[in-house]
C-alpha atoms as one frame of an Amber mdcrd trajectory, in Angstrom:
protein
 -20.132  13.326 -15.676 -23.440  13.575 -17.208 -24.888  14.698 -20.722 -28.352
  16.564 -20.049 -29.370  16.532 -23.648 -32.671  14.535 -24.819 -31.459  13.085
 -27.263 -31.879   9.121 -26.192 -28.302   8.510 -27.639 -26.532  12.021 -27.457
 -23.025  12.314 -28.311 -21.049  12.282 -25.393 -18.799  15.632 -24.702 -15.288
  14.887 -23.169 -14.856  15.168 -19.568 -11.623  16.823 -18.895  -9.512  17.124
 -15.484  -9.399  21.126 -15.084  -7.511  21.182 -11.880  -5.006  19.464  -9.552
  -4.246  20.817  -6.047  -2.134  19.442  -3.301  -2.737  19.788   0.530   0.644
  19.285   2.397   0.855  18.568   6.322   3.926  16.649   6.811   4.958  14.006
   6.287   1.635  13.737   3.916   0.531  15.035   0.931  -3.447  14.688  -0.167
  -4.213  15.422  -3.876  -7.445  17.044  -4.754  -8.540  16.532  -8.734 -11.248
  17.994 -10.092 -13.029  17.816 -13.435 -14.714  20.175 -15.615 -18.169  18.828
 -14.953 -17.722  19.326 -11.250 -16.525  15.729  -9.860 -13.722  16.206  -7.323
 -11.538  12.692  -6.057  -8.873  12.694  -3.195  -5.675  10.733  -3.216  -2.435
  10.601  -1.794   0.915  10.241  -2.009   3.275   7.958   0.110   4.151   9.728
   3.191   7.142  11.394   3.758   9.213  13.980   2.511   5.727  15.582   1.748
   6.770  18.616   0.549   9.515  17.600  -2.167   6.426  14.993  -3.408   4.380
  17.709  -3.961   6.594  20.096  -5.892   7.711  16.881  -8.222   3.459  16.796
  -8.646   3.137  20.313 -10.170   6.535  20.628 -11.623   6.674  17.038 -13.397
   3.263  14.966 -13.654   0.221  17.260 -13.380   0.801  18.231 -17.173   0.044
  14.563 -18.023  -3.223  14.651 -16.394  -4.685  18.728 -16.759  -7.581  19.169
 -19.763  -7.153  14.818 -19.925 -10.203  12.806 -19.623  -9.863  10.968 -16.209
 -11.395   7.376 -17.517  -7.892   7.300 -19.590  -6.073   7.278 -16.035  -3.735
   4.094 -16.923  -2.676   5.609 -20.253  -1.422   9.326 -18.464   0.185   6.941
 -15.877   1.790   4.984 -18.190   2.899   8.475 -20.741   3.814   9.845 -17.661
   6.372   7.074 -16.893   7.640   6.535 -20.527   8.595  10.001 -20.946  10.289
  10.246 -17.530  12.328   6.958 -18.818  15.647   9.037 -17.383  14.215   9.824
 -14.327  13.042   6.070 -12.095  12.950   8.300  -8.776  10.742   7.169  -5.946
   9.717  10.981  -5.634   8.266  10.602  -9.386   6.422   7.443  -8.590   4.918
   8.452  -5.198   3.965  11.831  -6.681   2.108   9.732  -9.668   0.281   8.068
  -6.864  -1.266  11.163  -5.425  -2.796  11.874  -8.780  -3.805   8.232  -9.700
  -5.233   7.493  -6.581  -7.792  10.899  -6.544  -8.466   9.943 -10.644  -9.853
   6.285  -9.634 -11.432   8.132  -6.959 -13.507  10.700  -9.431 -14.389   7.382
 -11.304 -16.080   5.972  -8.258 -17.592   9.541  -7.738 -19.229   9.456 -11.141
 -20.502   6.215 -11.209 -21.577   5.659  -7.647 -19.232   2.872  -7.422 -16.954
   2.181  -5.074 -13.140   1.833  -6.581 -13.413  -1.647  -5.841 -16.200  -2.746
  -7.679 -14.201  -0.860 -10.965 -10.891  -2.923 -10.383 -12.906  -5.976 -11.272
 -15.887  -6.592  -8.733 -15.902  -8.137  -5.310 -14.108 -11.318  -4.700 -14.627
 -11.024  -0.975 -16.801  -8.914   1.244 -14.263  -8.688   3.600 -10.859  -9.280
   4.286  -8.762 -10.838   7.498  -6.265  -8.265   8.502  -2.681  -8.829  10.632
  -1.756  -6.556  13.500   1.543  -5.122  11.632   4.105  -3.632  14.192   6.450
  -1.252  13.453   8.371  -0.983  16.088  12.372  -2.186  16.908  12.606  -0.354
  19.894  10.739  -2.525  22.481  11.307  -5.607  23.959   9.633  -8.814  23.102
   7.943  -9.267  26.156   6.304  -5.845  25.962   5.646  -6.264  22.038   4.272
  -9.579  22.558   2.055  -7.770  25.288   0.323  -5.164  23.088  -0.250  -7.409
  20.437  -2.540  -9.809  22.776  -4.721  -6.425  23.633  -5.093  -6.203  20.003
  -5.465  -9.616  19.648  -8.633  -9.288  22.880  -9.859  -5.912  21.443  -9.902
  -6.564  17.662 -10.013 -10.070  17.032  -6.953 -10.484  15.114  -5.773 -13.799
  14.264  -2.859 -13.090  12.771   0.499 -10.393  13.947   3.396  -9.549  12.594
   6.816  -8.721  14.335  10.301  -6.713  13.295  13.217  -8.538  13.769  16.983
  -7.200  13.171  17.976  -4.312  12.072  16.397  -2.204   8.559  19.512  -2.880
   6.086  21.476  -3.582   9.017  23.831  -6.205   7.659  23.505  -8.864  10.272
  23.194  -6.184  12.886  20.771  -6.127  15.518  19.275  -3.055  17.654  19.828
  -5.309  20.762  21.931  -8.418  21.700  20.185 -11.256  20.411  16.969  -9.675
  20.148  15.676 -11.264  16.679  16.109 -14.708  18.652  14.727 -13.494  21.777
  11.799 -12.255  19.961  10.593 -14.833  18.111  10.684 -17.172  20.605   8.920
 -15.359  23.410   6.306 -14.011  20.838   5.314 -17.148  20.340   5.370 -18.355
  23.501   3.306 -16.005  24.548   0.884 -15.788  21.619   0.314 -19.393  21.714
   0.174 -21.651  19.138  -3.351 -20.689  17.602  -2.135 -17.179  16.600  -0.247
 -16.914  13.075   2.873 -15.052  13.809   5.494 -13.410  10.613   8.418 -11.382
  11.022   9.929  -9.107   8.982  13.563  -8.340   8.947  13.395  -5.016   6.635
  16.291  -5.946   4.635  18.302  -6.585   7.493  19.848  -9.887   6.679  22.833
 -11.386   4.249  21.698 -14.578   2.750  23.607 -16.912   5.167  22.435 -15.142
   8.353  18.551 -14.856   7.100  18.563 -18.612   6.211  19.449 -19.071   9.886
  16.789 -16.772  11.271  14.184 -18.216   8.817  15.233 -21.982   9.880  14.420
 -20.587  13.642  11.258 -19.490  12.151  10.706 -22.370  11.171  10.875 -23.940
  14.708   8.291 -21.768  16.190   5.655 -22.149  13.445   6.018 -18.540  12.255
   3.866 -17.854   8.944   6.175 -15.899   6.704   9.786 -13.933   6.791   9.571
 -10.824   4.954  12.366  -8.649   3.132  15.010 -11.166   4.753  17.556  -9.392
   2.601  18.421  -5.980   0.913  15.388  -5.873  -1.606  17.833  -4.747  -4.630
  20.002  -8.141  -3.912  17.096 -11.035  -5.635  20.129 -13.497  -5.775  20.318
 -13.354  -2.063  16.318 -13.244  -1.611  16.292 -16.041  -4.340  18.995 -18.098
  -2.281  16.593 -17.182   0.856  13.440 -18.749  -0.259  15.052 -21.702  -1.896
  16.727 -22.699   1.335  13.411 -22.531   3.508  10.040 -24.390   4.064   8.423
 -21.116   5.593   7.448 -18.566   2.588   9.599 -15.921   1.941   7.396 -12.196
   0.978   8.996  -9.010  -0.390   8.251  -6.346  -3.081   7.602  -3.139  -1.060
  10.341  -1.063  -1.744   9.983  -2.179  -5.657   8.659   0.556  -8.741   9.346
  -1.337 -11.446   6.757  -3.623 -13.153   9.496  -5.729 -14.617  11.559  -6.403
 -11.543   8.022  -7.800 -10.023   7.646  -9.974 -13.044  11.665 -10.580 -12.581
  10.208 -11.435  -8.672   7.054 -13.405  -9.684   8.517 -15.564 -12.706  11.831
 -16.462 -10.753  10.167 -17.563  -7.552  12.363 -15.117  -5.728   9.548 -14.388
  -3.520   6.318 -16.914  -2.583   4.075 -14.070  -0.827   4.230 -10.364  -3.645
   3.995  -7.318  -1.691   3.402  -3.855  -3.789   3.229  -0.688  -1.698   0.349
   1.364  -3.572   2.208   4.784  -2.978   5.412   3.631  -3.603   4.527   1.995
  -6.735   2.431   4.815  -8.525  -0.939   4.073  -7.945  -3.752   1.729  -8.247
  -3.560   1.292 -12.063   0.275   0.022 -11.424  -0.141  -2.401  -8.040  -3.611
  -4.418  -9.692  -1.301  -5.268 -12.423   0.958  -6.643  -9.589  -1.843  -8.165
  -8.540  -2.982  -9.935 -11.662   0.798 -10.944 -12.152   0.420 -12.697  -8.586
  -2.608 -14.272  -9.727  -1.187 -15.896 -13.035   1.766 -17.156 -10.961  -0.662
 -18.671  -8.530   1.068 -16.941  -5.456  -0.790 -14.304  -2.717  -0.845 -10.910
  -3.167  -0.463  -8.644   0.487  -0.001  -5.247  -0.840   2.125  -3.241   2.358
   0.993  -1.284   4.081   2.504   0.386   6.622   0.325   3.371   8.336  -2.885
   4.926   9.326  -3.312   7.359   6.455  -5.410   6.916   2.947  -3.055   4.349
   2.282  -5.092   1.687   4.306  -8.312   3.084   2.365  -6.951   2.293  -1.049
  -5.027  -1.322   0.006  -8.417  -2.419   1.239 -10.200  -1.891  -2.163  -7.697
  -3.552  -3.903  -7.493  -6.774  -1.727 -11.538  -7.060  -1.841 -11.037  -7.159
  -4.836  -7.918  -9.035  -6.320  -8.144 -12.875  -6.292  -4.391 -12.614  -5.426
  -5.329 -11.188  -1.942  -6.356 -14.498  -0.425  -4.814 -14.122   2.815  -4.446
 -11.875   5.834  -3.375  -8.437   4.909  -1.067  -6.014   6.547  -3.012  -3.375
   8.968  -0.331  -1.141  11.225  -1.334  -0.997  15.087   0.551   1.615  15.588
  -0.726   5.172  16.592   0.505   7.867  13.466  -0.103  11.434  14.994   0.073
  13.119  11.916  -2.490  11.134   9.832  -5.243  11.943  12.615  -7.598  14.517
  11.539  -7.499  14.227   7.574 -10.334  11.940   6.599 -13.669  10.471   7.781
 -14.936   7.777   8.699 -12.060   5.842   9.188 -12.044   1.965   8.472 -12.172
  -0.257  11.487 -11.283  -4.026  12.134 -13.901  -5.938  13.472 -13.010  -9.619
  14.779 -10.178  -9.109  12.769 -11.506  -8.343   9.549 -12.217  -5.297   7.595
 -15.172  -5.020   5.420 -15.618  -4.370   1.870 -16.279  -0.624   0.874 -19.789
   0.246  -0.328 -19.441   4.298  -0.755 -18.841   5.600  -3.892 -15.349   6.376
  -4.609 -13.552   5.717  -1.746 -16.213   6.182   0.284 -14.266   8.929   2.576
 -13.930  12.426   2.741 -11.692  14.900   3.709 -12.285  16.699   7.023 -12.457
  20.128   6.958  -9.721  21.436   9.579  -7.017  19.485   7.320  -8.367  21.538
   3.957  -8.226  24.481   5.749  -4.989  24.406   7.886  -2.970  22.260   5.136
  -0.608  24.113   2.623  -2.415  24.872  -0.579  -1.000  24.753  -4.151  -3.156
  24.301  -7.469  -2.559  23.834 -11.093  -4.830  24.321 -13.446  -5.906  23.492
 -17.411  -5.182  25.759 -19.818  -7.080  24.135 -22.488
């Protein structure tokens, strides 16, 4: 993205995006963009369902962004999403992700600026992280076993626990687990560790206020997605009810049901998933939202993949993203192999990027083994 003329103030000739490609290894999908000057960026899409992502990609949104200048990336997302008004699917927004997330990416490219420094600069040059587990099917005295390793190995000062059952309407996925849990967690953690739960949706109203007044008890730091995420009322009635704060927002794709969140106090802790939301360009504004309301910002995040790339440039950079944010412990198989280097937590903190871009690149075995598909400019 560079004019070679000598003129001292040349007119500057368009940069356009000439080509889109997708690499699919399920459950993931990596999007490849590349511009007519030669500046390629790398993004992805929220995992899962890979394949069905990537044909909504080529089929639906890659028009919106082909022979377009990439520094317009918020206005194709936001065409993109007005004239799919009919169509609010999740495969639409994660596919939009994919394509925002390798656009920001070129930026940083061109520049020689991390994404990070573009949102808006620095506010931190590091940020605490929480051991996030994502697991239901283990006891609590083996969970609260692993998370002291990570607690010895990585420094973590904060964890994060599952308790009933995902949009299990008061169920549980063993007798009396969620109160079994929470108790020996902490009991076991001590009382210098900061210990949330989330119940995934799990919870009506009346049985979550019970949980969270147990939560309470044992000094836990927040209760997450206590109820279906669609039902505010019942999140609403949630938060009102309790002392500890109350988080949700990940499922969410819809800027105005996180202003609907934000300015009704249904939730005191915002969390935007980057990949289920549509991008970068969507979750700052989430972010800046969360700011105004002078509440935190934790985007989710929930795996191993690119998705922990992006989430850290946006908390380094957000004001919103004061506290601990989410890092998953758990070991994803199928995310090994497709980037380099790989961001590590050192006495429980993660540090700002400094490469340009993303500062990551794709490894070659995953370009090579993935399945291919491109579309191209016509213009």
């Amino acid at each position: 993205m560079s004019c070679t003329t000598s003129d001292p103030n040349p007119a500057r000739t368009p940069v356009k995006i000439e080509s889109i490609e997708t690499l699919v290894r399920e459950p993931v999908t990596i999007v490849r963009v590349r511009t007519d000057d030669g500046v390629e960026g790398i993004g992805q899409t929220a995992p899962y369902a890979a394949e069905m992502t990537s044909q909504v990609l080529h089929s639906m949104v890659a028009r919106f962004f082909l022979g377009r200048d990439p520094w317009d990336v918020e206005t194709l997302v936001d065409n993109c999403l007005r004239t799919y008004y009919k169509f609010p699917s999740t495969f639409l927004y994660r596919s939009l992700a994919g394509l925002d997330t390798a656009v920001w990416d070129i930026l940083g490219r061109a520049t020689g600026q991390p994404v990070s420094k573009l949102l808006g600069g620095h506010v931190r040059d590091s940020i605490p992280v929480y051991a996030s587990s994502m697991r239901r099917d283990i006891g609590p005295d083996e969970e609260a076993d692993r998370l002291l390793e990570r607690i010895e190995t990585d420094g973590f000062e904060a964890v994060k626990i599952r308790v009933g059952s995902a949009m299990g309407r008061d169920g549980d996925v063993a007798p009396r687990r969620t109160e079994r849990i929470i108790a020996r967690v902490r009991d076991k953690l001590g009382e210098d560790i900061a210990i949330s739960a989330d119940a995934n949706g799990g919870f009506t109203a009346a049985r979550a206020i019970r949980v969270g007044r147990m939560l309470e008890d044992y000094a836990y730091h927040h209760f997450e997605e206590p109820c279906p995420y669609s039902q505010l009322e019942q999140t609403a009635q949630v938060a009102a009810a309790l002392d500890i704060a109350v988080s949700g927002g990940e499922q969410d794709n819809s800027l105005s049901q996180f202003n609907r969140m934000i300015a009704g106090r249904v939730v005191d802790i915002v969390q935007p998933d980057i990949g289920y939301l549509g991008g970068i360009s969507r979750a700052r504004k989430v972010a800046v939202l969360a700011e105004a309301a002078g509440i935190p910002c934790t985007p989710h995040c929930a795996n191993d993949s690119l998705l922990q790339v992006f989430t850290t440039h946006l908390a380094v950079s957000m004001p919103a993203c004061s506290q601990a944010q989410e890092w998953s412990i758990e070991d994803t198989p199928w995310s090994r192999g497709i980037y380099h280097p790989l961001p590590t937590v050192v006495d429980g903190r993660v540090a700002a990027p400094t490469g340009p871009g993303w500062g990551v690149s794709l490894d070659p075995d995953f370009v090579t083994t993935a399945e291919r598909r491109i579309s191209r400019s016509t213009a």
